[in-house]
Every structure is written in structure tokens, then in C-alpha cells.
C-alpha positions in Angstrom: 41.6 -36.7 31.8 43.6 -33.5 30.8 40.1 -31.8 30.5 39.0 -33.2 34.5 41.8 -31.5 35.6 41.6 -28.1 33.9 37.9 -28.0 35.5 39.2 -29.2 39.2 41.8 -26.5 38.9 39.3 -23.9 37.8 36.7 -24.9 40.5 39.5 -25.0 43.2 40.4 -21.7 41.8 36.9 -20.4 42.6 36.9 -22.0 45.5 39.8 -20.1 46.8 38.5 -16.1 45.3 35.1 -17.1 46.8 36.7 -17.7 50.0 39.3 -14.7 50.1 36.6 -12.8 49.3 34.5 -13.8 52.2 37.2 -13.5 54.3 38.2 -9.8 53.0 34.5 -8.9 53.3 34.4 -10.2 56.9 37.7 -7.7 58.1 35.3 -5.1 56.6 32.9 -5.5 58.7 34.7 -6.1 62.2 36.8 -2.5 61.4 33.2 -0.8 61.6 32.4 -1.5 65.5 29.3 -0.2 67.1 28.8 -2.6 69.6 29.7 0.2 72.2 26.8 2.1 70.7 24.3 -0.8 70.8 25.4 -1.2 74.9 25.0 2.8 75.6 21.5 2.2 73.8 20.5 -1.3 75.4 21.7 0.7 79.2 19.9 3.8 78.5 16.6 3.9 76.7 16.3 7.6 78.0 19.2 9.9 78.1 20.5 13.8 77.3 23.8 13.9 75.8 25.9 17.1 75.0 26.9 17.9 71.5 29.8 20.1 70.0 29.6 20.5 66.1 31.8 22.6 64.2 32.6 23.1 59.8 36.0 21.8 58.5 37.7 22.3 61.4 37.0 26.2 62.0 36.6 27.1 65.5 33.1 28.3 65.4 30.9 25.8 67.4 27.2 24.9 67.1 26.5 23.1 70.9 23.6 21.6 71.8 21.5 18.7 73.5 20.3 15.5 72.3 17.4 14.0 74.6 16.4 10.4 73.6 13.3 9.1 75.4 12.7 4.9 73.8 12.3 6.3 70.2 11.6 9.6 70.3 14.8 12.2 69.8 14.7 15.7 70.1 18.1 18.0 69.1 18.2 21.7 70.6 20.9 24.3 69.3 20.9 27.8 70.9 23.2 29.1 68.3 21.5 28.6 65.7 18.6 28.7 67.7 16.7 25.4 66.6 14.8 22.1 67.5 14.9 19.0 65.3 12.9 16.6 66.7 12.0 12.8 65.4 9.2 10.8 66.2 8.1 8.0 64.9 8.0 8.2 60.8 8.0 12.0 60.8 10.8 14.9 61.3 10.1 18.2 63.1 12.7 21.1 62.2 11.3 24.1 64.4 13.7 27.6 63.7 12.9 29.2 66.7 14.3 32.5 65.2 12.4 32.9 62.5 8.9 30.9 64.3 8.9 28.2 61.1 8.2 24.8 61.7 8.7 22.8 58.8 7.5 18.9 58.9 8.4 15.8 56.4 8.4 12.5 56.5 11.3 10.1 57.6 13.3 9.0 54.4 17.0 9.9 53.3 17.0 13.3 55.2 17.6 11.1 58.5 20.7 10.5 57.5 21.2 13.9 57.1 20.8 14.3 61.4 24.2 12.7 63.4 21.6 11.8 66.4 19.2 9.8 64.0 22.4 7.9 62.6 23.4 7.5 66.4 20.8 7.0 68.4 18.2 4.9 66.3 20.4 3.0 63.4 23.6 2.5 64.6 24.7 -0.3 62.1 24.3 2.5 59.1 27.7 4.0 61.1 29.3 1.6 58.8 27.8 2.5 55.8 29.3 6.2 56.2 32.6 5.8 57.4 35.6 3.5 56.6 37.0 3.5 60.3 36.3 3.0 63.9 38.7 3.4 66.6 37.0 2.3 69.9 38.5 2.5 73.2 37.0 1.7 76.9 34.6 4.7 77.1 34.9 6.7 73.7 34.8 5.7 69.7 35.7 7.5 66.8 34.4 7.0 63.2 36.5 8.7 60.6 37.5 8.4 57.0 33.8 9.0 55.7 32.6 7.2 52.4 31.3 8.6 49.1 31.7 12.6 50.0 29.8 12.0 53.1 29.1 15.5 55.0 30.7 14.5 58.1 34.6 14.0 58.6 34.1 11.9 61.8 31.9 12.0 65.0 33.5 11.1 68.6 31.3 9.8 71.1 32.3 10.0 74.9 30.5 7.3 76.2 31.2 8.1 80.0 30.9 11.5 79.9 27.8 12.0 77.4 29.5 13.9 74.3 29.4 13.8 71.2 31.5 15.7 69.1 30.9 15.8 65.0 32.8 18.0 62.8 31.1 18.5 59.3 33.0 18.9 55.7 30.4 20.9 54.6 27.0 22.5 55.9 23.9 19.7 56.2 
């Protein structure tokens, strides 16, 4: 009898850690929200959105475009003057200063471009940073994981901006 009860206790013990557990795992989860960035995507299949980048807060800016037509993305900078472009399972990176066009295959390295992460898997947000802070027509992801290389990216959903700012170069 004495033994019954030392193995209810345990298994409502393991009951209750499987449960906090679940329940811990689940706040997780809802603090990382991209369902703003799944309704921008579901409204607009085709879109050019603005983008301001900068290095640990130094006022140097990197500006740009980011055009989005179903799958396809293309990034422009002027300064420096590039194209990154992604279709399908490959990755263009054109230098247009120095006319070199370099061409690899989607892997790791997408994670590596803020509009791949963005614009074609938005749940991987999560993986990257620790917090969202969404309001009506903007979100913010900060507090990045596991020396991630950006410090946060804000999107302005109503006015098409995106603004990342980088710990250290990509």
C-alpha cells in the first residue's frame, strides 16, 4: 500500500512537470508573433518594400528595395551597389561594382538575407529572436538568439519599411 502511493505521488508528479512544461513551452511560442507577417503575405503576393540597414547602431545606412513577385525576391542596394536575388532553390548575389555574379544553392546562407527570413519563412522569426512587440501596423523582433547577426528588424506594415540593424557585417 505504502509502495501504491509512492508511485501515484511520483506519476502525479510527472503529471504536473509534463504539464508546466507544456504550458511554459506554449507562452514561448505566443511571444514570437508573426501572424501580421503571414496577413501582409496572404494580402500581397507582389510587393516593393523600402529597407534601411545600418551596423551596431552607427549612423551609416545601407537603403534599398525589396520586390517580392509570388516566390521570387530580388534585394537592390545602391550603396553598396548590389542585387541579391532568390528564386526558387538558388541565390543570385550580383556586385554590380565590381560586374561578379556569384550563384549557390539555397541552404543556411538564406538565413543569412532579412528578406528570405521575411518574406518566404516567416515562422523561422522565432527561431532568431526571443521577442516580438506587435502593434496595429508595425512589429518589432528583438533580443536575437545564439549570437544571431541581427539585433532586431522593424517592419512598418502600412508604410512598407523595413528597418534591420546588424551586430555585425553578414
Amino acid at each position: 500500500m505504502g509502495t501504491e502511493k509512492f508511485y501515484l505521488k511520483k506519476l502525479n508528479l510527472i503529471k504536473s512537470s509534463i504539464f508546466l512544461f507544456l504550458i511554459l513551452n506554449s507562452f514561448s511560442l505566443i511571444a514570437c508573433d508573426i501572424s501580421k507577417i503571414q496577413f501582409f503575405l496572404d494580402q500581397n503576393i507582389t510587393f516593393q518594400v523600402t529597407y534601411e540597414q545600418n551596423f551596431n547602431d552607427s549612423s551609416d545606412l545601407i537603403a534599398g528595395n525589396i520586390y517580392r513577385d509570388n516566390a521570387k525576391i530580388k534585394v537592390s542596394s545602391s550603396v553598396p551597389k548590389e542585387e541579391l536575388i532568390i528564386n526558387k532553390n538558388k541565390i543570385f548575389r550580383h556586385d554590380l561594382e565590381m560586374d561578379q555574379l556569384i550563384i549557390e544553392e539555397i541552404g543556411e546562407s538564406t538565413n543569412q538575407s532579412p528578406a528570405f527570413l521575411l518574406f518566404n519563412k516567416p515562422n523561422l522569426i522565432c527561431d532568431f529572436f526571443s521577442k516580438a512587440n506587435c502593434s496595429d501596423g508595425s512589429c518589432l523582433y528583438s533580443d536575437p538568439l545564439d549570437n544571431f547577426y541581427l539585433k532586431n528588424i522593424k517592419i512598418d506594415f502600412e508604410n512598407k519599411k523595413i528597418k534591420n540593424n546588424l551586430r555585425r557585417p553578414i
